[in-house]
C-alpha positions in Angstrom: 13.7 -11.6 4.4 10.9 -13.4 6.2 7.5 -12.4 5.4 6.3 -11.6 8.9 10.0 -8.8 9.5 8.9 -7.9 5.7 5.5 -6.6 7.1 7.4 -5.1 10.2 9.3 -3.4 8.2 6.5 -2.1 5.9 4.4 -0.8 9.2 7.6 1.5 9.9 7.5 2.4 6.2 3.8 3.5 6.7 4.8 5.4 9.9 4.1 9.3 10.3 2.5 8.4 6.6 -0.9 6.8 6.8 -0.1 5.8 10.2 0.6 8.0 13.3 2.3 5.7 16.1 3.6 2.3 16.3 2.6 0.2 19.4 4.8 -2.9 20.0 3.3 -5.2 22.8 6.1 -7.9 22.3 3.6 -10.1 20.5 2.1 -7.8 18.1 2.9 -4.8 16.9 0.0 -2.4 16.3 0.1 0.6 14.0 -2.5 3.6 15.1 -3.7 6.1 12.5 -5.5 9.5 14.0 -6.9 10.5 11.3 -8.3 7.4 9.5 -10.2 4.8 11.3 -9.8 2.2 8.3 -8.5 -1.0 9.9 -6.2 -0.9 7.1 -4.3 1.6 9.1 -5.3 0.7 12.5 -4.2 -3.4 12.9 -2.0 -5.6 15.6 0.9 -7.6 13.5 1.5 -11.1 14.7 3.2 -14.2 13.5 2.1 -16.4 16.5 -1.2 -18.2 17.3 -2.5 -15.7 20.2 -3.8 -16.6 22.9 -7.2 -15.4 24.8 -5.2 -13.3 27.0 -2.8 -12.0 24.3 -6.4 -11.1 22.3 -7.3 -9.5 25.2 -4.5 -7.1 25.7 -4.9 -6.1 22.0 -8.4 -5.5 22.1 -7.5 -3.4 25.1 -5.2 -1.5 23.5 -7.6 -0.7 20.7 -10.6 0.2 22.8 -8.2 3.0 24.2 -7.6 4.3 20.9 -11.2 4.4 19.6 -10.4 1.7 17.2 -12.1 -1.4 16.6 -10.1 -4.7 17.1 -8.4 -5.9 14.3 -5.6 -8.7 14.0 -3.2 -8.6 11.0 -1.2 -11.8 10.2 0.2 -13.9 7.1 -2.7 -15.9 5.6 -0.7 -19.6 6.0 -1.5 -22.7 7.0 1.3 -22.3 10.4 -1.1 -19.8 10.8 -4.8 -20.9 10.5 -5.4 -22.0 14.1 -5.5 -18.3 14.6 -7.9 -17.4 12.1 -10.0 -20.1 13.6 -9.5 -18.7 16.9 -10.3 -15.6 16.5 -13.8 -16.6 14.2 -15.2 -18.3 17.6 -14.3 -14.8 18.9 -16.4 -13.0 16.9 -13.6 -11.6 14.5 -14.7 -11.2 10.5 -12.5 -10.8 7.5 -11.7 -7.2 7.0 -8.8 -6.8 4.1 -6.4 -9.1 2.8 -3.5 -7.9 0.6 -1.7 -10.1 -1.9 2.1 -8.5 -1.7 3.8 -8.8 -5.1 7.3 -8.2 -5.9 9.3 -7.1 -9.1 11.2 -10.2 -10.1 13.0 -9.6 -13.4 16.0 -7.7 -14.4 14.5 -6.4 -17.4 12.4 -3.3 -17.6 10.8 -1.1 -20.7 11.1 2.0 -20.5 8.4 3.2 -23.3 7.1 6.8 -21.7 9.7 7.2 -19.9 10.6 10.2 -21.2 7.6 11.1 -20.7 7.7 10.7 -16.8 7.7 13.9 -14.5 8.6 13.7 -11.0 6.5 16.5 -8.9 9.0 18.6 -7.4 6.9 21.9 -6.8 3.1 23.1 -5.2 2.3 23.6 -8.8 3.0 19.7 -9.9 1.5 18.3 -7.0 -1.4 20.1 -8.0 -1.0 18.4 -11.6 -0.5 15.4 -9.8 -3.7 15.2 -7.5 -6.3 16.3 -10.2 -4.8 13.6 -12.2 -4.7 11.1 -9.6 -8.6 12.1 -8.9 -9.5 11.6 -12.5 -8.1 8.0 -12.6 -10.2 6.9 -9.4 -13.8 6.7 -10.5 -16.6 5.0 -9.3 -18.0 1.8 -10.9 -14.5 1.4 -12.9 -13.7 -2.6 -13.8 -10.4 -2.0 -13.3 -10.6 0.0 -10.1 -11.5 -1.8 -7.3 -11.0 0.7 -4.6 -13.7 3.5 -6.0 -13.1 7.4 -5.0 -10.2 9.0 -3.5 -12.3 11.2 -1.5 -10.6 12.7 1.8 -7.5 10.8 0.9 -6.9 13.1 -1.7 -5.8 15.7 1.1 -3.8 12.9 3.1 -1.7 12.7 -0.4 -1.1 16.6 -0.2 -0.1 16.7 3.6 2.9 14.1 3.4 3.7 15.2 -0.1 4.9 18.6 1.7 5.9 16.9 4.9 8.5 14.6 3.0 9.4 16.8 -0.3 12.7 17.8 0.5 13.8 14.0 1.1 13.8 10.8 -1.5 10.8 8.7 1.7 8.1 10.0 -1.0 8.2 10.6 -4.0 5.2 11.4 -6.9 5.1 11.5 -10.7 3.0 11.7 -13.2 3.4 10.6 -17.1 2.2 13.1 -20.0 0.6 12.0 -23.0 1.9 15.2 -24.8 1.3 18.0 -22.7 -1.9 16.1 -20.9 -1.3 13.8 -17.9 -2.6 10.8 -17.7 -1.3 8.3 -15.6 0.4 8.4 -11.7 2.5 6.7 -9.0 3.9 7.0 -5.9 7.5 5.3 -4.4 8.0 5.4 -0.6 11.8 4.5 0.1 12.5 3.0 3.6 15.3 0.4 4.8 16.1 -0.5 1.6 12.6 -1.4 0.2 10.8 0.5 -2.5 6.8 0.0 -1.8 4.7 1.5 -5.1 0.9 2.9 -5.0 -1.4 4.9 -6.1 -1.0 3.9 -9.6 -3.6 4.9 -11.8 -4.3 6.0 -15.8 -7.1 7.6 -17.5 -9.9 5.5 -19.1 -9.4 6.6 -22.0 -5.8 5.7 -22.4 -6.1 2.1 -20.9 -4.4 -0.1 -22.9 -1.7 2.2 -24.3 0.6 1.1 -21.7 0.6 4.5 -19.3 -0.3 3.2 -16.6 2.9 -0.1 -16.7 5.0 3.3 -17.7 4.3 4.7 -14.3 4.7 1.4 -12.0 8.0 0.6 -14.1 9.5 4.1 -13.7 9.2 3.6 -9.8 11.0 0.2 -10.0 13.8 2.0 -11.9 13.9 4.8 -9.2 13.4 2.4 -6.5 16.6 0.7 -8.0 18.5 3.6 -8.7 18.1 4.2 -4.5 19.5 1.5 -3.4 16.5 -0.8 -2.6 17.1 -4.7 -2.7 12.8 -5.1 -2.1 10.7 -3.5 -5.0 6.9 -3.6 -4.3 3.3 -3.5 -4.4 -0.1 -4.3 -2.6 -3.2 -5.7 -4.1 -6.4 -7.9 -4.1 -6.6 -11.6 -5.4 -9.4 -11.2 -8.2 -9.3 -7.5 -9.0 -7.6 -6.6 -12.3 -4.6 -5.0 -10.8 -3.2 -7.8 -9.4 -3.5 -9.7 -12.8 -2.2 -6.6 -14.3 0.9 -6.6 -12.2 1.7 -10.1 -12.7 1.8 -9.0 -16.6 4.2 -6.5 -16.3 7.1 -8.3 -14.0 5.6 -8.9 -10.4 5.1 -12.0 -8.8 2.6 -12.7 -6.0 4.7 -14.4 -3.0 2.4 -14.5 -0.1 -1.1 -12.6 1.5 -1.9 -11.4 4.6 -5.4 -11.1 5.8 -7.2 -8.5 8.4 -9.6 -9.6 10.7 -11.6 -7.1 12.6 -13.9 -7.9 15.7 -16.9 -5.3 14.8 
């Protein structure tokens, strides 16, 4: 799969998830989230060097919504006389995500016996405390700081999806105490983790690799061919990941006109 209809297809996975409505405008797809103005969530997908009156129309489109312009593309040389472009435009680097994928047949399964998939109101409860307590502020090996209001996204489209496989959450016990998370979306075949996370105080004990592992065996045991994650180049999770089986194959970058 071609990186560019890989982040088409992970737009639609995002769909009535983080994101409300998908926009396509033939040469850019735009993905539109009501309840979080992130540009994360609120971007126009391209592959092709734009031109002024292409920019135009998207900046349009995202005036309309209340959003500010942002452009989301494959960070590529093919593609640099866009970035270029759009800097004499006034357009600044928002977000860029370095997508890694699993790569190896083998996969240890320490934990997973201890691995609990939330299936319940009382779980999910289990589930976001925990996830809460592994998202501090000022944490080395936390780049993205407090959950805050996300917290209550994670609750809504937990109940909106728990009677299908599109989401599912789990959490893995050290005894009877949780202390590590992760979530698998399933969509067309690919398996996208997140919101992995462990408790300080068990870093290093190999919780938190039990809980990104355990959704590449579930992803696999669903049918996916495309096994997943998000990160940042420079941040420990993406060194972590590349420890435990994924490989880094390509980054996009956001750039937002403020």
């Amino acid at each position: 799969m071609k990186n560019f209809d890989f982040l088409k297809k992970y737009q639609a996975l995002q769909n009535d998830i983080m994101s409300d409505r998908l926009i396509d405008l033939g040469f850019a797809q735009l993905t539109y989230s009501e309840g979080d103005s992130s540009s994360i969530w609120n971007n126009a997908l391209t592959n092709i060097i734009l031109d002024s009156e292409q920019i135009k129309l998207i900046e349009n489109a995202f005036n309309k919504l209340d959003r500010k312009p942002t452009i989301y593309f494959e960070n590529s040389k093919i593609l640099f006389p866009l970035k270029k472009s759009l800097d004499k435009l006034g357009y600044k680097f928002s977000f860029e995500d370095a997508w890694q994928f699993w790569k190896t047949n083998k996969i240890d399964g320490k934990y997973f016996d201890f691995v609990k998939q939330i299936e319940n109101e009382k779980d999910l409860e289990i589930f976001l405390d925990t996830f809460n307590a592994c998202y501090k502020k000022d944490d080395p090996q936390n780049p993205y700081g407090e959950l805050g209001d996300y917290l209550n996204v994670a609750r809504k489209v937990w109940s909106k999806y728990k009677r299908t496989n599109r989401l599912q959450y789990f959490v893995v016990f050290k005894g009877s105490e949780p202390v590590a998370v992760s979530t698998l979306t399933n969509f067309e075949n690919i398996g996208y983790i997140s919101n992995v996370g462990s408790l300080e105080k068990v870093r290093g004990e190999g919780f938190g690799k039990a809980a990104t592992l355990f959704c590449v065996q579930e992803s696999i045991k669903n049918g996916n061919d495309i096994h997943c994650l998000a990160t940042e180049e420079g941040h420990y999770p993406n060194e972590f990941y590349k420890r435990i089986g994924f490989e880094s194959r390509f980054n996009a970058i956001g750039m937002s006109k403020y």
